[in-house]
C-alpha positions, -999 to +999 in steps of 0.1 A: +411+186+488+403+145+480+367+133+492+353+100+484+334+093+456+301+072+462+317+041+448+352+048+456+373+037+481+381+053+511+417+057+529+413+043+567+434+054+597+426+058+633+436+098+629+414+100+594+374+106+597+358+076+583+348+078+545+367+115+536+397+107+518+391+088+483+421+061+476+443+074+452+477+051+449+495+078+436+492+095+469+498+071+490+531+059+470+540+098+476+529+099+514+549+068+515+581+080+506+574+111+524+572+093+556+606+077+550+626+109+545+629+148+543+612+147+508+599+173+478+566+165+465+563+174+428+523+173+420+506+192+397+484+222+411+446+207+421+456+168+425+461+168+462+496+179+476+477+191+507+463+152+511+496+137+510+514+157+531+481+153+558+490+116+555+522+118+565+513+142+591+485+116+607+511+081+603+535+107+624+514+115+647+501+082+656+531+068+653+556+090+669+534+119+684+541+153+689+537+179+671+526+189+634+535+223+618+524+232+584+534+265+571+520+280+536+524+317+522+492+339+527+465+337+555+440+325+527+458+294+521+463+290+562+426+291+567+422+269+541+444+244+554+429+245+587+397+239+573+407+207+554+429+193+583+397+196+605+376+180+581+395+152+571+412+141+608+395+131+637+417+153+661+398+178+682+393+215+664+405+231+690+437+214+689+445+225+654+449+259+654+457+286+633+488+310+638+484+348+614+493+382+624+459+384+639+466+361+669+484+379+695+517+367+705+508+358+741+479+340+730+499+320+701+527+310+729+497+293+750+478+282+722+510+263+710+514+247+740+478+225+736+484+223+702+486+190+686+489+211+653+496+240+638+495+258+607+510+292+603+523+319+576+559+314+581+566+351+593+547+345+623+564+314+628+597+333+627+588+358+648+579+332+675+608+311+672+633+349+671+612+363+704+617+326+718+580+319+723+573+286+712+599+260+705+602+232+672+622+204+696+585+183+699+576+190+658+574+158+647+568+171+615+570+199+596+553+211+557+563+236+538+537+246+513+542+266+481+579+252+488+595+274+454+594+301+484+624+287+500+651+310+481+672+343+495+663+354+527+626+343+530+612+332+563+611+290+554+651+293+551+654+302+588+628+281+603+639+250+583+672+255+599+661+259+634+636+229+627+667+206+618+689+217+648+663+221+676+636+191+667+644+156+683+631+137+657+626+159+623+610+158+591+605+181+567+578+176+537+581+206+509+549+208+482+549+224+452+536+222+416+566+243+403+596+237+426+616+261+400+628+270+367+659+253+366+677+219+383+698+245+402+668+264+417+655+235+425+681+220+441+686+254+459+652+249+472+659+212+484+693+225+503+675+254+519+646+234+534+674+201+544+657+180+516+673+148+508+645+128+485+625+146+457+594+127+443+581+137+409+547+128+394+537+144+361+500+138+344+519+117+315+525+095+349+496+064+346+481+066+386+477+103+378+463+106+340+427+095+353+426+126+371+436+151+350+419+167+317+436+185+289+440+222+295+448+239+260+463+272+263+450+299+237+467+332+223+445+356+216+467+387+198+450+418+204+462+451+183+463+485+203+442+515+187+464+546+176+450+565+199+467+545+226+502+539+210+505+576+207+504+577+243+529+553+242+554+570+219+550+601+240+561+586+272+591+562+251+605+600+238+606+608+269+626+577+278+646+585+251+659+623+266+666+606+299+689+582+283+706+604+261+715+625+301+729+592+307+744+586+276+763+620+281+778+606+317+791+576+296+768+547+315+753+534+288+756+537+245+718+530+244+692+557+239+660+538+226+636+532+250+635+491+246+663+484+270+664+449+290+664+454+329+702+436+324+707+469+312+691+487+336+708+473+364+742+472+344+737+516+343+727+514+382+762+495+388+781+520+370+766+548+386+767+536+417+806+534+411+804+563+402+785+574+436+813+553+454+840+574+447+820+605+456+811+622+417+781+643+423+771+630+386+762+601+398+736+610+422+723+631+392+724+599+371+707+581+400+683+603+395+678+599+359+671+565+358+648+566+386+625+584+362+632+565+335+619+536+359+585+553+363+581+561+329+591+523+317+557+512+344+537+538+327+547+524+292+536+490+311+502+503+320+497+516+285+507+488+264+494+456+285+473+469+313+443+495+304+442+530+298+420+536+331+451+518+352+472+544+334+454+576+346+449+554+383+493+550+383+498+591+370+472+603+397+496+586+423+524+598+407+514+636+406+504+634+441+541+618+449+553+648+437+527+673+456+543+654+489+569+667+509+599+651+506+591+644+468+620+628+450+636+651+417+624+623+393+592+624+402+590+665+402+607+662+369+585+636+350+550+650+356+560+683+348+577+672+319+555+683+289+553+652+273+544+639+300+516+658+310+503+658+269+502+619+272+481+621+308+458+645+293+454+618+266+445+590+286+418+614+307+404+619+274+404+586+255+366+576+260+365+540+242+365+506+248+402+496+255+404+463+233+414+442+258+386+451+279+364+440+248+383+408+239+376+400+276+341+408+278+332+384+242+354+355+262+333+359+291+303+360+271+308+330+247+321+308+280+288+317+303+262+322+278+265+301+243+286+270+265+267+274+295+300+276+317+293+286+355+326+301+365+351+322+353+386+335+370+407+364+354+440+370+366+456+405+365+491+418+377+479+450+383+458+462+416+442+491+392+437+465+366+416+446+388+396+475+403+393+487+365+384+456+351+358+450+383+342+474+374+334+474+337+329+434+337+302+440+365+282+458+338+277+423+320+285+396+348+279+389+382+316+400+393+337+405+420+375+414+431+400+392+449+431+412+461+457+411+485+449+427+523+475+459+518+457+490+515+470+510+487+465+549+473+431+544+456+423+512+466+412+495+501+426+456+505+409+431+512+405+414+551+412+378+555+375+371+562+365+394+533+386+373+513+370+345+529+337+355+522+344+362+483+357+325+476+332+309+496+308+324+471+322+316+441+326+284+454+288+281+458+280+299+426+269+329+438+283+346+416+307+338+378+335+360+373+363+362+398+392+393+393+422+383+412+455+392+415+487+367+419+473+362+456+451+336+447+477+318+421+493+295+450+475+268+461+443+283+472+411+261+467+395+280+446+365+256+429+371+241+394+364+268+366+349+269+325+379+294+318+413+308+332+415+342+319+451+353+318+448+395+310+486+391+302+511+366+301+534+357+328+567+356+329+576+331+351+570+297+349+563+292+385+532+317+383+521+306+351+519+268+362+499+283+394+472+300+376+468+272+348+467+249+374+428+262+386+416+248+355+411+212+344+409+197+375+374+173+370+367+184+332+386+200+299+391+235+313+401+264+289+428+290+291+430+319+273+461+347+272+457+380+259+487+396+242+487+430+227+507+430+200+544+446+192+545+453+233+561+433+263+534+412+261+550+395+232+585+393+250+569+382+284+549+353+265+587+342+249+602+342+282+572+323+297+575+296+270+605+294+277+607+288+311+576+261+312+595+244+288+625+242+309+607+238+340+588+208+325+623+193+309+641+201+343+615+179+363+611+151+331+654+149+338+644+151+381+618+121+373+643+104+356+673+103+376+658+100+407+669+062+414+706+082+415+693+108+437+683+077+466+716+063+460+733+092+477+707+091+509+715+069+538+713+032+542+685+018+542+662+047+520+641+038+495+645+042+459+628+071+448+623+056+416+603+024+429+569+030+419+571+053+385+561+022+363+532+015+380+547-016+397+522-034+423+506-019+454+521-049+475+557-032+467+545+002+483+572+014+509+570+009+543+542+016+566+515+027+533+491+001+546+486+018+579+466+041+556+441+010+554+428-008+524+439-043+513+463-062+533+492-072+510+502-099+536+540-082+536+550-077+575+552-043+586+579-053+610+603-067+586+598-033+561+606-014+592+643+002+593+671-002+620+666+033+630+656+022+665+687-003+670+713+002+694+752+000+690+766-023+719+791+001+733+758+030+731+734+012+752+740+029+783+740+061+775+704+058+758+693+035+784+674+055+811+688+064+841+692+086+873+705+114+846+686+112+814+650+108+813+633+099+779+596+116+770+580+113+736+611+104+720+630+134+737+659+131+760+659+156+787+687+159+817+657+165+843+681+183+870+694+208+842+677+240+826+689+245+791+688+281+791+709+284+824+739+303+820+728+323+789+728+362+783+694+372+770+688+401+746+651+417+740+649+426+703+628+454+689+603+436+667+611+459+636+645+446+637+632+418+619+637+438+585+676+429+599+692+390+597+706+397+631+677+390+655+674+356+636+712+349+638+708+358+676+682+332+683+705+306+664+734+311+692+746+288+721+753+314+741+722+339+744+686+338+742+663+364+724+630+378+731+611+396+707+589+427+717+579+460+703+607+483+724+597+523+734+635+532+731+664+515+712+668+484+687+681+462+716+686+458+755+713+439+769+705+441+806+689+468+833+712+499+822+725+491+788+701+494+756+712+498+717+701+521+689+713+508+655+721+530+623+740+522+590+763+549+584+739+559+560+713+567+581+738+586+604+747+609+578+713+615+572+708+632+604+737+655+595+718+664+561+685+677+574+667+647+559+662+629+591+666+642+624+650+616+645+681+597+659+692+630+685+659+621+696+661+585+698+690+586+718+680+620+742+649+591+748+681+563+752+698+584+774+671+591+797+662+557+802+694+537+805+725+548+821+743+530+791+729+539+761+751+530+734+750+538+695+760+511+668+773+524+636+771+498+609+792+498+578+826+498+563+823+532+547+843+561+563+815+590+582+842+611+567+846+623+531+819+598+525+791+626+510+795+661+508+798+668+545+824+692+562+847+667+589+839+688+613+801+685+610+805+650+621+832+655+646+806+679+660+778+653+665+801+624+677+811+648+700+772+661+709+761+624+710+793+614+737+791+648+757+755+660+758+741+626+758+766+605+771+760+578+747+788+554+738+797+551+698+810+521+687+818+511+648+808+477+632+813+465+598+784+440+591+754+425+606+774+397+616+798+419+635+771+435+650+757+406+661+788+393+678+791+430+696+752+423+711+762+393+720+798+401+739+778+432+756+753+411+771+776+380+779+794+405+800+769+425+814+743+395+826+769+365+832+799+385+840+785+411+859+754+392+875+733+419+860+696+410+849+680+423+814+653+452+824+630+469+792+622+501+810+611+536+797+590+554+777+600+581+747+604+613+767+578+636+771+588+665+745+589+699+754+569+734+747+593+742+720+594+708+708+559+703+707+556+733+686+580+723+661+560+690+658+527+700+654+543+727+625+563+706+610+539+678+604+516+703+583+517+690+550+549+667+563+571+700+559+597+687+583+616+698+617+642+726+593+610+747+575+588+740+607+617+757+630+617+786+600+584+792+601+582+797+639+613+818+640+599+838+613+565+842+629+570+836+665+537+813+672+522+783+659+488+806+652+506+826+631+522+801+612+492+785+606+473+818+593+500+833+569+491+843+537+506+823+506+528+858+502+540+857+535+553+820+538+574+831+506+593+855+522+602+827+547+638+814+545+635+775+532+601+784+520+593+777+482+562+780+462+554+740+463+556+745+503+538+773+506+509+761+482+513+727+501+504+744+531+476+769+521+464+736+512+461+715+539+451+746+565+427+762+546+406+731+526+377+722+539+379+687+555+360+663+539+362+625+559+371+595+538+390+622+511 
């Protein structure tokens, strides 16, 4: 956020309120080049990203109107955002809104409507443009915040795509302090988001230096007590005996506990092979290195985390196990004797852990002897943080910062609690911030004495983010701990490593980017244009509408040809009878563009799926998302879909899950053509250990009793091609119209009884129909003895205890 100095100069624009913005050339040579083209801003973290991508947003605005869309990661950094845009633009609050979770769809389809803009998290965005709510044709322009995002299958991806094939007259402005480790994740990111023009500014840059301060990182090397790498070693020999089980399948030569996870995953690849071609030894290896996964995070918690966040991550662990349907590996590790010797160490350790110490004296030296103010200490760890809460508050006015998920143990944090706690800190009401990697990207958060980091990072990205909350008006201090001869040691390597590469990759980006403009259309400007701090009367066009000095150049002349005509084009972009031409949209008045097209209701948790995305992408359907009583999709008044991998359909063979009969008995009664998708390539014969004619038996149930139509697919994509076929035909073929109708059946006495049995201690449909079979009624079920649940067939000593349990304990709210 950029505010005026008393002395300084102020940025001037009709859309700006008078006096806010401070003059900073360097953001306005960014803002300029932004303008021009689909660009990456490369900035680092606390010199104002947010202020030149505002810049752009209000020359668009004026200029071209519209809309403005600005998306950024977490609800914080919305609400911040929203903030700031209100503050610095002289556009009515109430028509820049905020889009979250916690507006209701109906209300963000009318809000977005009035809006002039808006700024979103980008799943809400998707979900809108999927469920066909609000459309990007009138987004003038469009930000992408925290841009390093834009990889694999997150949300930006999909909307930048729709932005560039839906908008009339796009462009797309990404921010980041740390685009990526290397030129090809950057480059990745630029292709992803349709970015043609990447500006780099570094603080070695002249226009920036003046803003920045030194920001010296410090290693302090901390050396774990005995008592603490004993409870190490016990969990590593542990590690050890799992391996060697492996080892003895022939996955992997390797049986000390220090393996990379390229080896891990290179022994889940084997055994999934192994899985493949249907060896029950590799299910059993599966199994293996699940546990061998828990026990590696335990060795995490001990070595680099606390001993308290150790005990927090066993107590979760143990109660995994006490659940019902409770994995082998985690049944097998915390009964493992080891196991339970190194937990009964931890309970008892009753000292200081030393990075808990080496914290407090940091805290102490930078609040008290150098009269500092603030302090933020960044954990990975959720039980770190509550931990570490706690003992700091002891010493310092502290509180938490965490993310809004509730987890075992430990309640999130609501976006106005969140709220609430950095509005504090901002006004000193308190001097030690906890946080976890929530409020790393881009988040406000006021300039601070120290940057605590209770371990290193080992990423470059995050590692920039967090350094970047320091050194931002004075020298700022950061300070790492690293325990030594632990994976704090080979995280800090790999986070050297990667800064250094980052900051090399974006040097070589800086350097080259006069080749980079050469390959954009005619008439661009070179990227490279200002980097030696050549006069502001060279700026690129249209940076003195942002006010200042007039450099007598003509705006006119620096315009490009973009509005120019071709002779033989001029009448079909002339208006006429046909085409009428709005905001710089052109509209055939008489036509509707959704005429003619099938229409297919989603279920909202198909989202998890790419195919309600690749739907909404289609010329030939429409999509609208909702939360659906019965099946994944409906494709007009009498047929509806269920979904399942051929995974999940064997599943309901198993015992493991029988919810799909039910799905579809709710299908069924509903629609009078229900119709089951099976997903996959693998055979539903031969593919586990499941007699043929178990299958043939439920293809058969699922056609005959239910009358539901099976059909096979082989992807996503060939699913989604099947959707759209089915309701091509049904609604434009067969005139039919798309009805969502029906409510999950009402269930029966019997079934009723099953349910409320079998979600006692979440023993399951199977034991619950044992139990009533055995015992003939729900009461007497419920009021069996220990001893007489064992003679039950199905009925173990875990179960029965598991039950005795929750019947019989008194209830105790909030436990």
């Amino acid at each position: 956020m950029a505010t005026t100095d008393s002395d300084g100069e102020s940025i001037e624009h009709p859309l700006l309120t008078p006096g806010f913005l401070e003059r900073r050339l360097y953001q306005l040579r960014l803002a300029g080049t932004a303008t021009e083209d689909h660009t990456l801003v490369c900035l680092p973290t606390g010199l104002g990203k947010t202020t030149v991508s505002l810049l752009v947003t209000a020359r668009r605005l004026d200029e071209v109107g519209g809309k403005s869309l600005l998306l950024a990661p977490t609800k914080p950094l919305v609400q911040q955002h929203a903030e700031f845009y209100r503050e610095a633009l002289t556009i009515p609050d109430d028509e820049i809104v905020v889009f979250t979770g916690d507006v209701s769809p109906d209300d963000r389809a009318a809000l977005w409507e009035d809006a002039t803009i808006v700024i979103a998290t980008p799943q809400v965005v998707e979900n809108d443009l999927v469920g066909g709510r609000v459309s990007l044709r009138d987004v003038t322009h469009i930000t992408f915040d925290e841009c390093h995002r834009a990889t694999g299958d997150y949300a930006y991806n999909f909307i930048a795509e729709r932005y560039h094939g839906d908008a009339a007259d796009p462009l797309v402005t990404g921010m980041s302090a740390s685009p990526g480790g290397d030129a090809e994740e950057i480059a990745e990111v630029c292709e992803n988001l349709g970015i043609r023009a990447v500006e780099v500014m570094t603080e070695e840059d002249a226009d920036v230096d003046e803003y920045t301060h030194d920001t010296e990182v410090e290693w302090e090397k901390i050396q774990l007590p005995e008592e603490v790498i004993e409870i190490r070693d016990a969990l590593n020999d542990v590690i050890s005996d799992r391996l060697g089980k492996l080892k003895e399948l022939g996955v992997t030569r390797k049986t000390s506990p220090d393996l990379s996870e390229r080896e891990i995953h290179e022994i889940q690849a084997q055994l999934r092979q192994m899985m493949d071609n249907d060896q029950s030894a590799g299910y059993e290896g599966m199994s293996f290195l699940a546990e061998i996964r828990k026990l590696r995070t335990a060795v995490t918690y001990v070595e680099t985390q606390s001993v308290e966040a150790t005990c927090r991550y066993f107590e979760r662990q143990q109660n995994a196990a006490r659940s019902s349907g409770a994995s082998k590996a985690s049944q097998r590790m915390v009964s493992e004797p080891k196991v339970e010797e190194a937990i009964r160490r931890a309970h008892s350790f009753d000292d200081i852990h030393p990075k808990y110490r080496k914290a407090r004296i940091l805290l102490a030296e930078t609040l008290g002897i150098k009269d500092g103010e603030r302090v933020i200490v960044f954990t990975e760890s959720r039980d770190t943080a509550e931990a570490l809460t706690d003992f700091l508050s002891n010493h310092f006015e502290t509180r938490r910062f965490v993310g809004q998920g509730d987890k075992e143990g430990s309640d999130g944090m609501t976006q106005k609690e969140q709220q609430a706690v950095l509005s504090a800190f901002k006004a000193g009401e308190f001097e030690v911030l906890v946080s976890t990697s929530v409020a790393e990207e881009g988040l406000d958060v006021p300039e601070v004495d120290l940057v605590l980091f209770y371990e290193p990072v080992p990423t470059a990205i995050r590692s920039i983010q967090r350094k970047g909350r320091t050194g931002r008006q004075t020298e700022g201090r950061v300070v790492v701990l690293m325990a030594e001869d632990t994976r704090d040691e080979a995280y800090f390597w790999i986070s050297r490593r990667k800064e250094k590469q980052m900051e090399s990759e974006l040097r070589e980006l800086k350097g080259v980017a006069d080749e980079v403009a050469a390959d954009l259309d005619d008439g661009q400007t070179s990227l490279g244009e200002f980097d030696d701090g050549e006069a502001e009367s060279e700026m690129q066009p249209g940076l003195q509408e942002f006010g200042g000095e007039d450099d007598g150049s003509d705006p006119d002349e620096a315009e490009t040809d973009d509005d120019s005509t071709d002779e033989g084009e001029e009448e079909s972009t002339t208006e006429t009878a046909e085409t009428a031409v709005s905001d710089g949209v052109v509209a055939t008045p008489d036509s509707d563009p959704d005429e003619d097209l099938a229409e297919i209701v989603v279920d909202q948790r198909e989202m998890d799926s790419a195919i309600p995305r690749e739907l909404s992408t289609r010329d030939d359907v429409t999509t609208r998302l909702e939360t659906l009583e019965v099946g994944d999709y409906v494709l007009s008044d009498r047929v509806a879909v269920e979904r399942k991998s051929v995974s999940d359909f064997l599943d309901t063979l198993t015992g493991s899950d029988r919810s799909l009969f039910e799905q579809l008995r709710d299908l069924s009664g509903h629609y009078a053509r229900p119709v089951l998708i099976i997903e996959g390539t693998d055979s539903l014969v031969g593919t586990r250990d499941i007699h043929p004619n178990a299958v043939r038996g439920a293809l058969a149930s699922l056609a005959v009793d239910f009358g539901v139509s099976v059909l096979r697919t082989e992807s996503e994509a060939d699913t989604r091609d099947l959707l759209a076929v089915i309701a091509g035909r049904e609604q434009t073929t067969n005139d039919r119209e798309v009805s969502v109708h029906g409510e999950k059946a009402k269930k029966t006495l019997t079934e009723q009884q099953e349910y409320v049995v079998g979600a006692i201690a979440d023993i399951g449909p199977v034991t619950a129909r044992s139990l009533l079979a055995h015992f003939g009624t729900v009461e007497d079920a419920l009021s069996a003895t220990e001893e007489d649940l064992l003679e039950v067939d199905g009925v173990g000593s875990v179960t029965a205890e598991r039950i005795r349990e929750v019947v019989g304990s008194q209830y105790e709210p909030g436990r």
